[in-house]
Every structure is written in C-alpha cells, then in structure tokens.
N, C-alpha and C positions, 0 to 999 in steps of 0.2 A: 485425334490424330489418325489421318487414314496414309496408310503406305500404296500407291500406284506405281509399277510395273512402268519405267520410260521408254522400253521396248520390246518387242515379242522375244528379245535374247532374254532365257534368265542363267543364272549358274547357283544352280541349288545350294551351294555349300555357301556363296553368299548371301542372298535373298532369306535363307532360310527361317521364319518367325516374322518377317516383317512383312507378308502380303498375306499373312494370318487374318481372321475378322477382327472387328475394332476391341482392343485392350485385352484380348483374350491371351496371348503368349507375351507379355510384357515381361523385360528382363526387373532384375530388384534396381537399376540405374534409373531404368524407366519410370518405375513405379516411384521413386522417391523422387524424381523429377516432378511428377505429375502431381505428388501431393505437397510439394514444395510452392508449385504454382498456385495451385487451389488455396493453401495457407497466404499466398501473398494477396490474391483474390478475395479471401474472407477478410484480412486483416485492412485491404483498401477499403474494401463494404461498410466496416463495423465501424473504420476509424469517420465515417463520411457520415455517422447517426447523431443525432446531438445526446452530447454527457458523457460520450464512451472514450471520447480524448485519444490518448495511443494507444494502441494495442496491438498484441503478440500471441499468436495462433500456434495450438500444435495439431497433429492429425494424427490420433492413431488408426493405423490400419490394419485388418487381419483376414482371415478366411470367412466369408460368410455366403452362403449358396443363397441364389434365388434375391439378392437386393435388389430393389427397386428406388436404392438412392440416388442421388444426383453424381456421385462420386461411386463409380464403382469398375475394377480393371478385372476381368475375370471371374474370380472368387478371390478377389479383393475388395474390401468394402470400409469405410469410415465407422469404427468401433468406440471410439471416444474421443473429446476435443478438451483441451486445457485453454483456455483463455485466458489472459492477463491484460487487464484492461484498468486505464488511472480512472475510469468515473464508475468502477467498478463497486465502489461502496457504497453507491444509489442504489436500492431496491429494486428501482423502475426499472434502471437502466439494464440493473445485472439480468432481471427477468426476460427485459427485450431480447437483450443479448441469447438467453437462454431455449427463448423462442423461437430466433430468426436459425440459429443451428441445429433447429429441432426438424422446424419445417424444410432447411435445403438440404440436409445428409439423413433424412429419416433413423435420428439416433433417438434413445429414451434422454430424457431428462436428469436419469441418475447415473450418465454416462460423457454429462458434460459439467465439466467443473469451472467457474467464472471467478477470478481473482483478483482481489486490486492492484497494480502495477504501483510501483513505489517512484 
C-alpha cells in the first residue's frame, strides 16, 4: 500500500505518516488490517492444497529488525502462525502445511504450530 500526494497542497497535521515510505509508520489499525488480509490470503492458499480441507490462520506479529520476510511493516515481522486445519492429522499434509509457512514468512519451524480443526 503506497500513499500518493493528489496534489502539490499538503496540510501536515493531515497527511502526516501516510506519505511516510512503504509500512514504515503504520498505525496498530493498520497493521491488524494487514495481517488480517494476509491471514485471509494464507487461509485461501492452504484451503486450495489437497487434504488440508478448511482452515483458520492466525498471525502473530512482533518487533523484529532487519526481516527479510514476505510479511513485514517496519519492525514488524510474522513471529509465529497457529494453524487449524480439518486434514490436519495427515502427516503429509500437516508437514506441507508446515513448509509452505516456513518458506513465505521466513519463520523456524518451532514457531509454527498445525492443528486438526474439529
């Protein structure tokens, strides 16, 4: 999300944070916005795999300098994801699952927990 300037008028006390550079002064409305979307975006992904049936994503986020993941506002960055997933007590499945969140939020592995959905 890039904020552009509609005209050379600005009035600082309005504008102010939003012609900042990308995700760097994002309010907390923002940032839950953004990880709300993402959540709906992993949970469309995972549900689109075969085995993994429905599924319910969370996203934790916290401070972390220098991220180079796919999700990151700032010194905001995806710290851990809870999955809830109904084909989620297939081995394959729970591991794919465990992969595919590993390689797009550069998180560890003991930082993602995969659930069977009931």
């Amino acid at each position: 999300m890039i904020a552009l300037p509609a005209s050379n008028k600005t009035d600082s006390s309005s504008t102010e944070g939003k012609n900042s550079p990308l995700f760097t002064d994002t309010s907390y409305e923002e940032q839950t916005a953004q990880r709300s979307l993402l959540e709906e975006k992993l949970e469309d992904l995972l549900s689109q795999v075969e085995g993994v049936g429905k599924v319910r994503v969370v996203l934790m986020t916290g401070e972390q300098k220098d991220s180079s993941s796919f999700y990151s506002s700032g010194n905001q960055a995806v710290t851990g994801v809870l999955i809830a997933a109904e084909g989620a007590d297939n081995s394959v499945v729970s591991r794919n699952i465990v992969e595919a969140v590993m390689a797009l939020f550069q998180v560890e592995a003991h930082k993602i927990k995969v659930m069977k959905m009931k």
